[in-house]
C-alpha positions in Angstrom: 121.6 -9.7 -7.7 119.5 -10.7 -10.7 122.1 -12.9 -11.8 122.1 -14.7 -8.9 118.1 -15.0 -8.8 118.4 -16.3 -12.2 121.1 -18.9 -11.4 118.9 -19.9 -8.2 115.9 -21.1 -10.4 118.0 -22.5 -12.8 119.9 -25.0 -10.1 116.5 -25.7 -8.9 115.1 -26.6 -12.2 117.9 -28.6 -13.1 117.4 -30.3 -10.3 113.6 -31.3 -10.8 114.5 -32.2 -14.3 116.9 -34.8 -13.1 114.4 -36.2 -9.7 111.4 -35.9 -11.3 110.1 -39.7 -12.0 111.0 -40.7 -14.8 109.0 -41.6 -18.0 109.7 -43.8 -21.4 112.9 -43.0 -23.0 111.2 -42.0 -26.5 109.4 -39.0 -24.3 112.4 -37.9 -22.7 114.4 -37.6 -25.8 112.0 -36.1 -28.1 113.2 -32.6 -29.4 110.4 -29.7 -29.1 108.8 -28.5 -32.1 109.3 -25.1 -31.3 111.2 -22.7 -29.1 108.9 -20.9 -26.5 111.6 -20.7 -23.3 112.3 -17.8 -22.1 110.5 -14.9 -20.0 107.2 -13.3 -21.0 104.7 -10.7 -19.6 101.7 -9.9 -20.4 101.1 -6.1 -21.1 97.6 -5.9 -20.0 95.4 -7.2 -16.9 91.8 -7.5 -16.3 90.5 -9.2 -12.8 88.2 -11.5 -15.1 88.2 -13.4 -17.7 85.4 -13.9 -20.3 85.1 -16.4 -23.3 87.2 -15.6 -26.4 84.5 -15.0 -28.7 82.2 -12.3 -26.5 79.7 -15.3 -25.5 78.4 -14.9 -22.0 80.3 -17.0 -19.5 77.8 -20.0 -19.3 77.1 -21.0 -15.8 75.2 -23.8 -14.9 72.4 -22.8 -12.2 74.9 -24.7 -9.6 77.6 -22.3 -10.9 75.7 -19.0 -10.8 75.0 -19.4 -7.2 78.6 -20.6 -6.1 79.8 -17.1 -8.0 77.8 -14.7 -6.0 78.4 -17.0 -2.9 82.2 -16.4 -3.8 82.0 -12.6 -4.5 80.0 -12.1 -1.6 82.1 -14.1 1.1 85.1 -11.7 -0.4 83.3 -8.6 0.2 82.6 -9.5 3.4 85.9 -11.2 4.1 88.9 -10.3 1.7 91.0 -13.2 3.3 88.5 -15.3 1.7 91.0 -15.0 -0.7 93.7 -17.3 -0.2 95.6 -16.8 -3.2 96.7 -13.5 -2.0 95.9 -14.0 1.7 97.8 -17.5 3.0 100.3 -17.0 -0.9 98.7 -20.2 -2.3 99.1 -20.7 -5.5 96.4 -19.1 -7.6 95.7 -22.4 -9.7 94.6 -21.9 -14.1 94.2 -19.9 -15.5 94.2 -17.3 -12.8 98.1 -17.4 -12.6 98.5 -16.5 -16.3 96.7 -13.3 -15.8 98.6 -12.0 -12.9 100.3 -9.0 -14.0 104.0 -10.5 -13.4 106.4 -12.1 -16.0 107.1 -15.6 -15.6 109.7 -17.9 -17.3 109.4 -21.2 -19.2 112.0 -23.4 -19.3 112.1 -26.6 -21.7 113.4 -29.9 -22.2 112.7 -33.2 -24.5 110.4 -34.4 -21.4 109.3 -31.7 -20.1 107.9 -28.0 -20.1 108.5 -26.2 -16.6 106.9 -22.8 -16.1 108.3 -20.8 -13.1 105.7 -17.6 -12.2 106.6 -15.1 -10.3 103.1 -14.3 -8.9 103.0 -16.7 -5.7 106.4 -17.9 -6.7 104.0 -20.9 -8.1 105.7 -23.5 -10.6 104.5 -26.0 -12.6 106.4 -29.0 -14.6 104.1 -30.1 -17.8 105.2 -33.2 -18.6 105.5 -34.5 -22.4 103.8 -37.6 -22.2 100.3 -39.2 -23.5 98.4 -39.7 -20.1 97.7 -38.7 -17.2 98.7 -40.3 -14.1 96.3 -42.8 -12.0 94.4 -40.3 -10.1 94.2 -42.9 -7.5 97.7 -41.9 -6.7 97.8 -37.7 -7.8 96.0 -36.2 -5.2 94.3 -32.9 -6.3 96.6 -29.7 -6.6 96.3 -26.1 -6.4 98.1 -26.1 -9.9 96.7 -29.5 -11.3 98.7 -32.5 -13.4 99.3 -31.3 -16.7 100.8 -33.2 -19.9 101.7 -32.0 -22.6 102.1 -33.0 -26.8 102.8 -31.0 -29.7 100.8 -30.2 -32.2 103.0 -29.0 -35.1 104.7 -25.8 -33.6 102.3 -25.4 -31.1 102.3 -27.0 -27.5 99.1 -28.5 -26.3 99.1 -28.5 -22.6 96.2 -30.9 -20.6 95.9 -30.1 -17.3 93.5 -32.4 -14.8 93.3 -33.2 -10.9 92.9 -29.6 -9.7 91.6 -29.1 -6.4 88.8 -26.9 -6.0 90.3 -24.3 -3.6 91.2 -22.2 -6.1 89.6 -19.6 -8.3 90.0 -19.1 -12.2 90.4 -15.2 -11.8 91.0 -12.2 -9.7 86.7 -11.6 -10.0 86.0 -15.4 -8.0 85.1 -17.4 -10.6 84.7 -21.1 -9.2 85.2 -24.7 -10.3 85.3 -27.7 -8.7 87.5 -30.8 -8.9 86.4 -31.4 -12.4 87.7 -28.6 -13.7 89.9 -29.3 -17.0 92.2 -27.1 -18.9 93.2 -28.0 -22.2 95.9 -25.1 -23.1 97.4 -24.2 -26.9 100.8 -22.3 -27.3 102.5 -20.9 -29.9 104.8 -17.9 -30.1 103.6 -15.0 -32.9 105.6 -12.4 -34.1 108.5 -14.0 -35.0 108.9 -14.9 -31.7 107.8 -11.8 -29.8 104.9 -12.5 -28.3 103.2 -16.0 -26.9 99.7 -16.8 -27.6 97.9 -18.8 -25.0 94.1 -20.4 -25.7 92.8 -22.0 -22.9 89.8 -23.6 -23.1 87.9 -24.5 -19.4 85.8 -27.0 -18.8 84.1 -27.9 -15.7 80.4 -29.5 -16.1 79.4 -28.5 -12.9 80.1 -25.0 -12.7 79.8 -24.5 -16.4 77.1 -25.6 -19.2 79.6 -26.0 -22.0 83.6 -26.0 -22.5 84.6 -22.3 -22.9 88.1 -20.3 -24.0 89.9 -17.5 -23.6 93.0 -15.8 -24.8 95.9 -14.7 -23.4 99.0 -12.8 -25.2 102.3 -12.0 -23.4 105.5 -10.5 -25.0 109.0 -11.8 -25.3 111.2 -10.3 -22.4 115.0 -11.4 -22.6 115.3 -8.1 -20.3 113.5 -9.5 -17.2 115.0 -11.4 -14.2 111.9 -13.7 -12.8 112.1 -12.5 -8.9 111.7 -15.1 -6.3 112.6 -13.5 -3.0 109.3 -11.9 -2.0 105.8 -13.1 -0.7 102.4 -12.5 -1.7 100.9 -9.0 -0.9 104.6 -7.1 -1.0 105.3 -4.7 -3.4 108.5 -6.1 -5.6 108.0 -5.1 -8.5 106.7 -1.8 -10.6 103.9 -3.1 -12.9 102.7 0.2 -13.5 103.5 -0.7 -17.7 101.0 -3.1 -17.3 97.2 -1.4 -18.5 94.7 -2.4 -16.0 96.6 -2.8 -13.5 95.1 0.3 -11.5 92.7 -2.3 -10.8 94.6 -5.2 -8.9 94.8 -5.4 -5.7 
């Protein structure tokens, strides 16, 4: 059955790479720097995110009051929630802390990441701008791009919409949000490093980061025949994860 799964997202990815529209040769046929394909998990979960370097997370006063208006709307009303109620997809960075693997696929034009939380995807792709927002309407998972930066793979993501939240805690942002990502594989290869700095002037004084680590899993099948809010999968290896819901 995994196989088949496997071959599934792979025919579907294939595809995309082929429809997807297309972009200056010299993009398309530029090699990546480094190898990060493959599955990876992270081995710990926490329902929020803080900055990097133990800061406090620096809300403007417009921010502050959105976050309790958030966390109280969810007390009162978990399907405020949409992420796990209507199986949106959670949006950045909150889908890199769900506690399932998730795959990455590359190609000279293009980075595609395939999460099994939400069965949410998203295809980076490697060029230098972003398109006219007059055109890109706002998504749940934004439009990012991507460039390398020696070995490591600088993804800048833009046009979110704001009905999303950045972790399992509500944490807001607004259209403005922007995500400027930084991967690189550690470890010989082991384990993937992800620095994601967040940026959103009117939820948050001053650009912020915080860092995510996964490990390398060539033993794990990304699952894609489930919905939000069913049991599928034994996370129970993950620490934290007493805590998600």
């Amino acid at each position: 059955m995994p196989s088949t799964q496997q071959s599934g997202w792979g025919a579907i990815i294939a595809a995309a790479m082929l429809i997807w529209p297309p972009y200056p040769c010299a993009a398309q046929a530029a090699r990546p720097a480094a190898d990060i394909s493959g599955v990876w998990w992270a081995s710990s979960y926490s329902p929020r995110i803080t900055p990097s370097d133990g800061s406090p997370i620096p809300f403007t006063a417009e921010g502050r009051a959105l976050a309790a208006k958030n966390s109280q709307q969810w007390k009162q009303n978990p399907a405020a929630d949409t992420a796990h109620s209507l199986c949106v997809p959670q949006g950045l960075p909150r889908v890199l802390t769900a506690p399932y693997p998730f795959q990455i696929y590359q190609s000279g034009g293009q980075v595609v990441f395939i999460h099994e939380a939400n069965r949410a995807f998203r295809i980076v792709l490697m060029r230098a701008s972003h398109a006219d927002p007059r055109v890109w309407d706002p998504s749940y998972m934004g439009e990012g791009i991507g460039r390398w930066d020696g070995d490591v793979l600088v993804i800048d993501t833009r046009n979110f919409n704001a009905k999303t939240w950045l972790d399992d805690s509500a944490l807001p942002h607004s259209e403005q949000l922007h995500t400027v990502e930084r991967l690189r594989t550690l470890q010989g290869g082991r384990e993937l490093e992800d620095i994601v700095t967040i940026e959103d002037p009117m939820i948050y004084s001053n650009a912020w980061s915080i860092r995510l680590l996964f490990q390398h899993r060539p033993d794990v099948h990304i699952v894609t025949d489930w919905v939000c809010g069913e049991a599928h999968r034994d996370i129970s290896g993950v620490s934290g994860t007493v805590s998600y819901r």
